[in-house]
C-alpha positions as CSV (number, residue, x, y, z in Angstrom):
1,X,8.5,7.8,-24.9
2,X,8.3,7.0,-21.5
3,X,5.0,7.7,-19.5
4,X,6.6,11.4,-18.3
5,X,7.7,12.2,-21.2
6,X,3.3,11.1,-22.5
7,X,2.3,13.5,-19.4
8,X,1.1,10.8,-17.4
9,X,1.9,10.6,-13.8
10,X,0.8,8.5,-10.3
11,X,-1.8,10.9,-8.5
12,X,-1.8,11.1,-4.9
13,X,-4.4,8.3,-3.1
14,X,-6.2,11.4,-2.2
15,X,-7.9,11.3,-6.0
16,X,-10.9,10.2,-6.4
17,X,-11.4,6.7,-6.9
18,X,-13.2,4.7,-9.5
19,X,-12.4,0.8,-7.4
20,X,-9.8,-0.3,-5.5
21,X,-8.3,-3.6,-6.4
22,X,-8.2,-7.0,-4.0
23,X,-6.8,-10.1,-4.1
24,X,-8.8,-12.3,-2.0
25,X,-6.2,-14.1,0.5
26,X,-6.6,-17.9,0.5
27,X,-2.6,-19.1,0.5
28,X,-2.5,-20.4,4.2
29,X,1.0,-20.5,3.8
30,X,0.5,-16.4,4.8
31,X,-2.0,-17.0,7.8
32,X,-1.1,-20.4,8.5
33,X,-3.1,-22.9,10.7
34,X,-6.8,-21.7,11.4
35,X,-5.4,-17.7,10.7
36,X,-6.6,-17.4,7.2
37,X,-10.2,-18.2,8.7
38,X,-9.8,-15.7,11.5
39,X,-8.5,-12.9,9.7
40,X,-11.4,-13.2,6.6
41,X,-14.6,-11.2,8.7
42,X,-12.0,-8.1,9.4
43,X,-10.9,-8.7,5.2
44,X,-15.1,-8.5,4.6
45,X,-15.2,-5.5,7.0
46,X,-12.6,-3.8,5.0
47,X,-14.0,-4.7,1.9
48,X,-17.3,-3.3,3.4
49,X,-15.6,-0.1,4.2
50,X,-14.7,0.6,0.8
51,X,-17.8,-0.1,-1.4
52,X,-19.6,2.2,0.9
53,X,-17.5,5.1,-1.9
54,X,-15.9,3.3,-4.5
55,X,-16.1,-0.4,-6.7
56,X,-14.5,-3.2,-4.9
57,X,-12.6,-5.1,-7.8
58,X,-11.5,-8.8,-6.4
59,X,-9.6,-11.0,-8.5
60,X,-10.1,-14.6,-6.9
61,X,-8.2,-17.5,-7.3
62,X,-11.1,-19.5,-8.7
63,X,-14.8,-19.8,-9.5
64,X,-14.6,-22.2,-6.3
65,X,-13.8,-19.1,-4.3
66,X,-15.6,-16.4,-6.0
67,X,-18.5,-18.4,-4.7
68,X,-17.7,-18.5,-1.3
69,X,-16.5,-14.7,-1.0
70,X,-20.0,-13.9,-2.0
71,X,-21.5,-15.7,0.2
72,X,-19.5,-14.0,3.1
73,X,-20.1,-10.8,1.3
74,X,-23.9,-11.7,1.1
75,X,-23.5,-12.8,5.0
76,X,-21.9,-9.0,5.9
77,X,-24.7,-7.3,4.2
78,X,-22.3,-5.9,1.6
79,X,-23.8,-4.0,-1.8
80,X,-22.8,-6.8,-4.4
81,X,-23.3,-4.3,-7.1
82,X,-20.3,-2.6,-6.1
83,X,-18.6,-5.6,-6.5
84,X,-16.5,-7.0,-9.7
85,X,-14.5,-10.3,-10.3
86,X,-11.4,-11.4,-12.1
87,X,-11.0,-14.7,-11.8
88,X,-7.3,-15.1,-12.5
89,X,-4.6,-17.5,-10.4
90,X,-2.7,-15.6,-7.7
91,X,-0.2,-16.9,-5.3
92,X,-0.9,-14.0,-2.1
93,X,-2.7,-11.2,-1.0
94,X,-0.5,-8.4,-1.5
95,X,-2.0,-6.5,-4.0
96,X,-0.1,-3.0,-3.0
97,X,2.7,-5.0,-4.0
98,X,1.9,-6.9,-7.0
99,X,-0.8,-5.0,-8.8
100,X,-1.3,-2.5,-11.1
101,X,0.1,1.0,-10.7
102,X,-2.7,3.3,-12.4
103,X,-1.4,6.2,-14.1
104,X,-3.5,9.7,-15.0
105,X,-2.8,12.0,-17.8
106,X,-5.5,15.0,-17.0
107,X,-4.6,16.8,-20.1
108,X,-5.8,13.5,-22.8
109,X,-8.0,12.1,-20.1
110,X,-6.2,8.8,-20.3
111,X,-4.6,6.3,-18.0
112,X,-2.1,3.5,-18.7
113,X,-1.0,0.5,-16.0
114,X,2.6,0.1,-15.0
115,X,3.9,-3.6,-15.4
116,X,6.4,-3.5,-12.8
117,X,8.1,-6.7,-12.7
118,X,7.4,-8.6,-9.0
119,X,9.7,-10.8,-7.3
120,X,7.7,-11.4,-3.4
121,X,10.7,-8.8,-1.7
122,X,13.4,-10.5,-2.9
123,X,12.2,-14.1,-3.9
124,X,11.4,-14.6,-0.5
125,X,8.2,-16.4,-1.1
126,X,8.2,-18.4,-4.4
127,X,6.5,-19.1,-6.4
128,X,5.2,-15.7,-7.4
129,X,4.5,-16.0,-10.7
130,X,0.6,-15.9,-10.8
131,X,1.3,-12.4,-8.7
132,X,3.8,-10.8,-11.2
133,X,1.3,-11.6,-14.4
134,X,-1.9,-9.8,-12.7
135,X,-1.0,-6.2,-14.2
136,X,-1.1,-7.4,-17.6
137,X,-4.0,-9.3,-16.8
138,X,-5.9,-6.5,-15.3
139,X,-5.2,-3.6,-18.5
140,X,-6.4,-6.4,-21.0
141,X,-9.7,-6.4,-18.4
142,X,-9.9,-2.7,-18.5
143,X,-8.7,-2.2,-22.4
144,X,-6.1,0.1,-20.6
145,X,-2.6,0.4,-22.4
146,X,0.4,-0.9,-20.4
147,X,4.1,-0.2,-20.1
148,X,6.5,-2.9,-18.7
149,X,10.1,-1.0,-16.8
150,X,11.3,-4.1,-16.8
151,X,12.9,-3.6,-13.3
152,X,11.5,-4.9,-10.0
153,X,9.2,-2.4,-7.9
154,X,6.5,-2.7,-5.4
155,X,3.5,-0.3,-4.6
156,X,4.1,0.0,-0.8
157,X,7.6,0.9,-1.3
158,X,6.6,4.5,-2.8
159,X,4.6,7.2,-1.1
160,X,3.2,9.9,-3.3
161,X,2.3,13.5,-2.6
162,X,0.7,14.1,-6.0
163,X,2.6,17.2,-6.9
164,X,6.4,15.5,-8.1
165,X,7.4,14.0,-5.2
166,X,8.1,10.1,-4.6
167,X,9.1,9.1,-1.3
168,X,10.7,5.7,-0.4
169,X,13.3,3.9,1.9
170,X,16.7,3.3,1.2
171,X,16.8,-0.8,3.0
172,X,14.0,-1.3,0.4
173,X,15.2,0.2,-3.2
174,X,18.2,-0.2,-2.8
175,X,18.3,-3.9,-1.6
176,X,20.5,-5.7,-4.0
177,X,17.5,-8.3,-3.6
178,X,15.5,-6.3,-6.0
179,X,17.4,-4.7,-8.6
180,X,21.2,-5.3,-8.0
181,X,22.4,-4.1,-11.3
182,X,21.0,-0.5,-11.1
183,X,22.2,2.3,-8.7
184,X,20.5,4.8,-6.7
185,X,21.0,7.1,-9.4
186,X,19.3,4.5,-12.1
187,X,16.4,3.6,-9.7
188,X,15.9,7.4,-9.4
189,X,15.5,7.9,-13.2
190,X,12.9,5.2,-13.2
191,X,10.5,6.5,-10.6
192,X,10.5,9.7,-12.1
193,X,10.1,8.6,-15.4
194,X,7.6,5.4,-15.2
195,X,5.8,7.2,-11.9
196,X,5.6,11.0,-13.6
197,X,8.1,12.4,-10.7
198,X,10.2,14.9,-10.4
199,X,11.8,14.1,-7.1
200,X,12.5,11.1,-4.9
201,X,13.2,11.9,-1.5
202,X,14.7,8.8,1.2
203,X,14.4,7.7,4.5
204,X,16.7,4.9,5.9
205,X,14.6,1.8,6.5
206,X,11.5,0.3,8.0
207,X,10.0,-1.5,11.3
208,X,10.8,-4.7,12.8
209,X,8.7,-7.6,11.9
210,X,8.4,-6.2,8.0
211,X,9.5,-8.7,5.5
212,X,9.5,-6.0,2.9
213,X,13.0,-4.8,4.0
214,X,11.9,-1.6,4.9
215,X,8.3,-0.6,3.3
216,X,7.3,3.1,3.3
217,X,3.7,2.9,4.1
218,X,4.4,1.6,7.2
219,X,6.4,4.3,8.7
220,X,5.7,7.8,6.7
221,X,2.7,9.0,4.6
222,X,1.6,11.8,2.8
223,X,-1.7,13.0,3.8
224,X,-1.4,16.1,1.7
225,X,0.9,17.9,-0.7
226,X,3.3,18.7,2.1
227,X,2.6,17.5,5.2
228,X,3.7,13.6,6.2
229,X,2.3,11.3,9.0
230,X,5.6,10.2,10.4
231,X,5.7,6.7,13.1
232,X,8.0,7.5,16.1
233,X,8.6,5.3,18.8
234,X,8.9,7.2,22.6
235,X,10.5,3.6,24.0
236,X,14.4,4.3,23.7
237,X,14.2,0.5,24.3
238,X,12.3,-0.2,21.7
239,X,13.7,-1.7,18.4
240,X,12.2,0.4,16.3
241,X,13.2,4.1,18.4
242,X,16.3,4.7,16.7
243,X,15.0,3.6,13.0
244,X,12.3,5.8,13.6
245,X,14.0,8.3,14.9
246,X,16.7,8.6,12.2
247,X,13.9,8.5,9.6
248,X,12.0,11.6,11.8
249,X,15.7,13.4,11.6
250,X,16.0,12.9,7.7
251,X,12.4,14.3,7.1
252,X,13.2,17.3,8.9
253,X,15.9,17.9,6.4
254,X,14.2,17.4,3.1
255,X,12.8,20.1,1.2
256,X,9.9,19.8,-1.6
257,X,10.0,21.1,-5.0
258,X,8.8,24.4,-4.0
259,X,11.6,24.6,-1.2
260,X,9.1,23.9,1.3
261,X,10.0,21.9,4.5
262,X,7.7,18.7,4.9
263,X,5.1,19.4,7.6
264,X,5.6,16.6,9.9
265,X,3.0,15.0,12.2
266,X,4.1,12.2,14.5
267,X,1.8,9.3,14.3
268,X,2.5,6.9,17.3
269,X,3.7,3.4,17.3
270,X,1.1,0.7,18.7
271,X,2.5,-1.1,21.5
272,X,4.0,-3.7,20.2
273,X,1.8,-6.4,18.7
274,X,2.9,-9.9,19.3
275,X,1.1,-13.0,18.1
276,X,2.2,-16.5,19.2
277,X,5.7,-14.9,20.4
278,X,6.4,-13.2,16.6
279,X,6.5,-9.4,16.6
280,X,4.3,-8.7,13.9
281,X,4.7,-5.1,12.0
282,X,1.5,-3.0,13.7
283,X,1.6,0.0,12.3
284,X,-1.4,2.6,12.1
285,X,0.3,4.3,8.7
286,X,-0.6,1.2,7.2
287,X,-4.0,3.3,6.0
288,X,-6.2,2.9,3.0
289,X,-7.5,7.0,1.7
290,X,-10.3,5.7,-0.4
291,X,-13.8,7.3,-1.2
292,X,-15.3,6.9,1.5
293,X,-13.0,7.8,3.8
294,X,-9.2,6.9,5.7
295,X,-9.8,2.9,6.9
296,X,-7.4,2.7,9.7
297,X,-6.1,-0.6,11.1
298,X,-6.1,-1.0,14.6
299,X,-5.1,-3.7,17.0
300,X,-6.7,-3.9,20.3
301,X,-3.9,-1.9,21.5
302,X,-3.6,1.2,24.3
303,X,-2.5,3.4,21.6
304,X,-5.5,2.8,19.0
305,X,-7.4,6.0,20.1
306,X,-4.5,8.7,20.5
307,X,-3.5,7.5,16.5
308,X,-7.5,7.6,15.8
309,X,-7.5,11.2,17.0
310,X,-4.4,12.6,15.8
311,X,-5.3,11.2,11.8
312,X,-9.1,12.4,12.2
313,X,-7.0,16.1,13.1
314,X,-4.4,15.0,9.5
315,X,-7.5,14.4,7.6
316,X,-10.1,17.1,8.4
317,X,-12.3,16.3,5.1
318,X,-12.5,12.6,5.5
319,X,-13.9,10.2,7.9
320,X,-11.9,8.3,9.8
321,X,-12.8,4.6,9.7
322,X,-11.0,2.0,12.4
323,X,-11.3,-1.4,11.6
324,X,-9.7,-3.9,13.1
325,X,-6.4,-6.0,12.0
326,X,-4.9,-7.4,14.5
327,X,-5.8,-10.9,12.9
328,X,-5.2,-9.8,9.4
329,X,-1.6,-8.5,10.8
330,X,0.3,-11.7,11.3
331,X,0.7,-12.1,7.7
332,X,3.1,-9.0,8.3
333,X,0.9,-6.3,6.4
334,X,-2.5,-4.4,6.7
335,X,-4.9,-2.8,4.6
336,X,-2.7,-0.6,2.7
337,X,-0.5,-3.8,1.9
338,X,-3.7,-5.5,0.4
339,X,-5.0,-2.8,-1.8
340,X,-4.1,-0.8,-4.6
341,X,-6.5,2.3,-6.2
342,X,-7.4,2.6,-9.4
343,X,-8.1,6.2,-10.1
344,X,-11.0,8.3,-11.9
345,X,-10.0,10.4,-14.7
């Protein structure tokens, strides 16, 4: 039986937490240079953030490392007892990507971990290996059962609403870089049934600068069960207007389960973020919902306040919390790229 078929499903990352899940960036391959020290106090700010609600759970390359992150932690006056270690090998960062994807079944109070298979966007950036082996790795931690598609999927390419509907982006699932032997049609069938859907709704593609071919959570989220933050671009000179733009158009179109029309807020772009010539994909939907609140990157940038104000209006319950990542950035993500929730049940 497949998880759907079980009663288990992906809630929304408005659920209540029980961690969220790291992987402590140390390839310098990602932030290259003197980049992977610079961007590590905004990583121990973030990490802050979040064990202000929730557990932090880190899995660290080595005991070399796990040594050192505490001292920073120590050093940032973060709560080591909401801190846990894994020590396991790891080749990046990504966790949204190459982590577990928790499932919920309310009814049995039980949860089982997804083994999508990993493949860094495409085999972009072997090896890869150590990434694609940590959801197995983490359900023998937790004693969790696990379930293994056997087709490749990554966490920030899926947006959930926590009521049957998956969003995603057609440049990303359907790249023939991921899963070239399956159709729209077949990649359908497994969100709904290894996610607990019963819709998947598309926008076209993604921003420039993302290496993910098109990642959802850095253009349109779900902040509740029918209303989206959507990025649009006002520059008509901008790359990433008529992207934007045609995903806008395509939201207006879709309906939800219950024949609604998605409520749509528009979420400004940053100005573009450029570091050492490179556009770099700044994007304030990149956004953690945890416990304690909605951690929002932000980059320095003239349009940090307006996108501040307008997701403190989307999110009326939480806080707000802006941290900054405009060093954290030019490894082309942010801190919904580098984190992935495990949920209470």
């Amino acid at each position: 039986m497949t998880p759907k078929e079980q009663g288990f499903f992906f809630p929304a990352e408005w659920h209540p937490h029980r961690a969220t899940w790291l992987t402590f960036p140390h390839n310098d391959h990602s932030w290259q240079g003197d980049k992977l020290a610079r961007m590590r106090p905004q990583y121990i700010q973030f990490i802050k953030a979040i064990a202000q609600g929730e557990k932090v759970c880190i899995n660290a390359n080595s005991e070399a490392l796990k040594t050192q992150i505490i001292g920073w932690l120590i050093e940032a006056g973060v709560d080591l007892n909401q801190i846990e270690f894994l020590i396991n090998p790891t080749n990046d960062a990504w966790c949204r990507d190459h982590g577990p994807a928790f499932l919920i079944n309310p009814e049995t109070k039980q949860r089982q971990i997804v083994n999508w298979g990993y493949n860094a966007w495409g085999g972009k950036y072997p090896p890869y290996s150590d990434d694609d082996a940590l959801p197995v790795k983490i359900a023998t931690y937790l004693d969790l059962p696990y379930v293994s598609p056997g087709v490749i999927m990554e966490g920030g390419s899926v947006e959930f609403n926590g009521a049957g509907t998956v969003l995603t982006s057609k440049s990303c699932l359907l790249n023939p870089n991921r899963n070239p032997h399956l159709s729209q049609g077949q990649i359908e069938k497994y969100l709904c049934d290894y996610y607990g859907m019963n819709q998947v709704l598309w926008v076209e593609d993604g921003i420039v600068g993302d290496d993910t071919d098109g990642h959802i959570d850095d253009t349109t989220r779900f902040v509740n069960e029918d209303t989206v933050v959507a990025c649009v671009e006002t520059d008509q000179n901008d790359e990433n207007f008529e992207v934007l733009n045609t995903n806008l158009q395509m939201l207006k179109e879709m309906r939800l389960l219950n024949g609604k029309q998605l409520n749509i807020i528009e979420l400004p772009m940053p100005k573009p973020v450029y570091i050492n010539d490179f556009r770099t994909p700044g994007s304030y939907a990149n956004f953690l919902i945890c416990n304690a609140g909605v951690i929002v990157p932000v980059f320095d940038n003239p349009n940090d306040q307006r996108a501040i104000d307008i997701l403190e209006q989307a999110f009326p319950d939480r806080k707000v919390i802006p941290l900054l990542a405009n060093e954290i950035i030019w490894g082309q993500g942010s801190f919904h790229c580098l984190s992935q929730q495990e949920p209470l049940i």
